[in-house]
C-alpha positions in Angstrom: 114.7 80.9 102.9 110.9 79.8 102.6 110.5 81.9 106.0 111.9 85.0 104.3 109.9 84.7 101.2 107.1 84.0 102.9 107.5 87.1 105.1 108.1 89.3 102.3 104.6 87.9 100.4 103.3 88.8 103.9 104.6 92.0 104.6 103.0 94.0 101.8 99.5 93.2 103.3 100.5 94.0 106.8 101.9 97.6 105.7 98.4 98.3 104.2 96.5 96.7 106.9 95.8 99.6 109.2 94.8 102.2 106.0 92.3 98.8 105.5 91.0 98.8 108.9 90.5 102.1 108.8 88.4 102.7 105.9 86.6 99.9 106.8 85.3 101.3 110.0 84.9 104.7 109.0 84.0 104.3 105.1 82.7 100.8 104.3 80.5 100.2 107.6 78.7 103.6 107.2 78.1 103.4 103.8 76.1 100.0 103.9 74.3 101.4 106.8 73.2 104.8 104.9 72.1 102.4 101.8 70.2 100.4 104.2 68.9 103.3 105.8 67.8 104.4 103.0 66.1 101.6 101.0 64.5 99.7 104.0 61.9 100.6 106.7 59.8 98.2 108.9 58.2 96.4 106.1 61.1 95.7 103.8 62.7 97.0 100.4 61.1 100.3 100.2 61.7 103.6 98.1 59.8 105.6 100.2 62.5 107.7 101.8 63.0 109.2 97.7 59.6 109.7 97.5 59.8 112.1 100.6 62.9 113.5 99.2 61.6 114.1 96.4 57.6 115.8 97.7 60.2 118.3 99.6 59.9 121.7 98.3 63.2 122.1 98.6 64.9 119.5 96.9 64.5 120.9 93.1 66.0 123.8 94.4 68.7 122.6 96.2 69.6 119.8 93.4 69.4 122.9 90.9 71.6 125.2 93.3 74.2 122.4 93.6 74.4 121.2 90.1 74.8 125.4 89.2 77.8 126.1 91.6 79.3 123.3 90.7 79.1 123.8 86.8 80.2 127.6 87.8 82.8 127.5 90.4 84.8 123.6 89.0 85.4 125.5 85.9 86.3 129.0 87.1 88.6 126.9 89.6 90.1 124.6 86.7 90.8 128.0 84.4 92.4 129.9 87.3 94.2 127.1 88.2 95.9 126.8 84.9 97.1 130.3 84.5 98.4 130.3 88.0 100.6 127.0 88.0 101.5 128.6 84.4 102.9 131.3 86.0 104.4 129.4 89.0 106.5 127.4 86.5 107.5 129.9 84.5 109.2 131.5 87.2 112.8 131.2 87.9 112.9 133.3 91.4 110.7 133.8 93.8 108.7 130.6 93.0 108.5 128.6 96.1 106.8 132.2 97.7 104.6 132.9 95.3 103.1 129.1 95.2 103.4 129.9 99.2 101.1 132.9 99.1 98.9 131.2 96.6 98.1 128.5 98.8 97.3 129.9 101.5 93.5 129.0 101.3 94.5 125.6 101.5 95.2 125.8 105.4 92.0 127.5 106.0 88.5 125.3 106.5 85.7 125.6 104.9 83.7 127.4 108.0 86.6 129.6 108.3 86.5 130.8 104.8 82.8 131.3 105.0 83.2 133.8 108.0 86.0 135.7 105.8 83.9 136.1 103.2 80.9 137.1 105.5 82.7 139.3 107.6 83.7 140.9 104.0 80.1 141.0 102.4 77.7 141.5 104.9 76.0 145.1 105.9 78.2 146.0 107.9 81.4 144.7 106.9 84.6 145.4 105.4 84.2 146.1 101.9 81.0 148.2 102.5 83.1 150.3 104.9 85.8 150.6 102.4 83.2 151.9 99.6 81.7 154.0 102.0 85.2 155.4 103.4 85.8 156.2 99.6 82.3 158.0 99.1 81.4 155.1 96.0 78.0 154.2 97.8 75.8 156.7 99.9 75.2 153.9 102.6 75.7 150.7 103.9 74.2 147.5 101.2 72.8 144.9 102.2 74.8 142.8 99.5 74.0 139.2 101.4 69.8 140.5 101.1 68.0 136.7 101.6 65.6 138.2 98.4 68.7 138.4 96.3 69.2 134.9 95.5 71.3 135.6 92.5 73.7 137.9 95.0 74.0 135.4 97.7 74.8 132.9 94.6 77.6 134.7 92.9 78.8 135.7 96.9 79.2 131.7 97.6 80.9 131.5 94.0 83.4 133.6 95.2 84.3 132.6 98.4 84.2 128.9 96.9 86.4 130.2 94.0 89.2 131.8 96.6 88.9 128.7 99.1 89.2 125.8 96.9 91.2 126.7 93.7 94.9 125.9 95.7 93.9 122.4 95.5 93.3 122.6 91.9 96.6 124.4 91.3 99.2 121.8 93.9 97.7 119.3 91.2 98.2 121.2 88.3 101.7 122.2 89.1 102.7 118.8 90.1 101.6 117.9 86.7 103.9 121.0 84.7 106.6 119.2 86.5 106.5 115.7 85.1 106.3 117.3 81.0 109.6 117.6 79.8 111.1 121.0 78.7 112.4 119.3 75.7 108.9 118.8 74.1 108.3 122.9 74.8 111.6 123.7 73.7 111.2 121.6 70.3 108.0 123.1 69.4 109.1 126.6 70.2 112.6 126.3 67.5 109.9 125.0 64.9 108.4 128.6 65.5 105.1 127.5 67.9 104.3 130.1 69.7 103.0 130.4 73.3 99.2 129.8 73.0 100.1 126.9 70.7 102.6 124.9 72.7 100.6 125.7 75.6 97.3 123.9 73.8 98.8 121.3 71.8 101.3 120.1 73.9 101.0 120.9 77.3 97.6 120.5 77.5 97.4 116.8 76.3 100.1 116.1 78.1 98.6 117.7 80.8 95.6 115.3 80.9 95.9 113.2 83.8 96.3 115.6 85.9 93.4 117.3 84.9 91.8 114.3 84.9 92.2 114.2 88.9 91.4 117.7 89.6 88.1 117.8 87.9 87.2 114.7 89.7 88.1 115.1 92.6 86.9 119.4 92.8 83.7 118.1 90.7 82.9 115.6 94.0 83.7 118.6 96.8 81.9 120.7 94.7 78.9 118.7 95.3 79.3 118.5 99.2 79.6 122.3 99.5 77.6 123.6 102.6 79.9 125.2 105.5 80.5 128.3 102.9 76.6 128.4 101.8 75.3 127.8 106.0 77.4 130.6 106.5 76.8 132.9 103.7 73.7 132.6 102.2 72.2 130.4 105.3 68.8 128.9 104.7 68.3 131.3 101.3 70.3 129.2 99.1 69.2 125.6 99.4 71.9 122.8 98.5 72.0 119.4 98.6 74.5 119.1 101.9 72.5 121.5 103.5 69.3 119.5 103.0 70.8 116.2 104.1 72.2 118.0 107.4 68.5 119.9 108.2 66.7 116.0 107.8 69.3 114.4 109.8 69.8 117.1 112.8 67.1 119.3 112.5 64.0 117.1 111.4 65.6 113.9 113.1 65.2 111.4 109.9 68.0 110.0 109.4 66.4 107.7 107.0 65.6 110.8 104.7 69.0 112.2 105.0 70.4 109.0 104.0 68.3 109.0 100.5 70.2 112.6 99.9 73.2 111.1 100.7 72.8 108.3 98.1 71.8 111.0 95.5 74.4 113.0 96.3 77.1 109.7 95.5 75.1 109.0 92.4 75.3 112.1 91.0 79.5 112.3 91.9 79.8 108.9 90.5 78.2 110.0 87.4 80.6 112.9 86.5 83.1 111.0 87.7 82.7 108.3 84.5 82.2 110.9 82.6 85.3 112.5 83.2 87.3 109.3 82.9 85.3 109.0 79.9 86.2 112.5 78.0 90.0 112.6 79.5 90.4 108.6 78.7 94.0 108.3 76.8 92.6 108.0 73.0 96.3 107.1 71.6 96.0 103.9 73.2 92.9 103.4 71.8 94.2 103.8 67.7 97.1 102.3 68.2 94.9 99.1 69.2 
């Protein structure tokens, strides 16, 4: 009997000991060595690393690029997100194809979708042809022009927008599915009518869910480079980018490793703050 119990206090720890192992090897271990590469150098405790970071001409502009798509695309993606796992729900056929087709980005990578939307945008691509095929514009336009920053901006919004928004809506749809009817069915015989029930109840009840989504599109959206190194290239400066050119390109990996921890301190800061704003406030009054 002892053997038994004992094996069952034991077993719990050995089902979780390879997901463990493995984040130890390839999360913990290269996480102390990127702090330590980036707040040591031969003589010690150092922050000279950020001070190169920081001299860079390029890092206000990449920190300012990041921090924009991000507070573009996360809510663009959220709001879209919302309407479509509305609509998903709502139906009664055809659901399962339509949450199908609106997936679909999901199975694509992020270099993949940055050559889609190239191939569409650039001089000579598709959706020039098609304007030109329909006599809109006189000539081919250069709508990916490296002077244009504000073009090659809205262009990686875009292809950022149609890539990662499936993520946002599997999340929200999962959530639509754990709120009873009842409560929308209640509010609706006490005349409430669509825009209501969907902001005081679904919404609130909604909140975890939301909770995840921004969190965890808020942290991608700060690691966003295959779409940019494809679209926009070296023109549009971000903070991935930056820490890839320092590591590969200018071969300091102790440089790369201080954009790294910026880049973590600036996720973990949104990331309290959404915990913060979507924290569960009834718990709160009732104590």
């Amino acid at each position: 009997m002892q053997r038994l119990l004992s094996s069952q206090k034991v077993l719990p720890y050995l089902l979780i000991l390879p997901a463990s192992l493995f984040l130890a090897a390839f999360f913990f271990v290269p996480f102390v060595q990127v702090v330590l590469a980036a707040f040591t150098s031969d003589d010690g405790f150092t922050f000279t690393h950020f001070r190169t970071m920081a001299d860079d001409w390029k890092f206000m502009p990449a920190l300012s690029n990041t921090l924009g798509l991000a507070l573009v695309v996360v809510p663009i993606q959220i709001t879209l997100a919302l309407v479509m796992a509305s609509l998903v729900t709502r139906l009664r056929r055809g659901r399962d194809v339509v949450l199908y087709v609106f997936t679909i980005p999901l199975g694509i990578s992020d270099l993949a979708a940055g050559l889609i939307w190239f191939a569409l945008l650039e001089q000579n691509g598709f959706l020039n042809s098609i304007l030109y095929g329909l006599g809109i514009i006189p000539g081919p336009q250069n709508l990916l022009d490296y002077r244009n920053t504000a073009g090659l901006f809205v262009a990686v919004v875009i292809a950022e927008v149609w890539r990662a928004t499936a993520i946002v809506l599997v999340i929200l749809v999962a959530g639509l599915g754990l709120i009873p009817k009842e409560y929308d069915e209640a509010a609706e015989v006490f005349g409430a009518g669509p825009l209501k029930r969907f902001f005081l109840i679904t919404l609130p009840l909604l909140r975890p869910s939301l909770q995840t989504a921004l969190i965890l599109r808020t942290i991608l959206a700060f690691e966003v480079f295959a779409v940019v190194a494809v679209v926009a290239g070296n023109n549009l400066p971000v903070l991935m980018g930056e820490t890839y050119a320092w590591q590969f390109d200018l071969q300091d990996h102790k440089v790369a490793s201080a954009y790294a921890i910026v880049i973590l301190a600036i996720s973990l800061a949104f990331t309290v703050f959404f915990l913060w704003v979507l924290r569960d406030r009834t718990r709160e009054a009732a104590a």
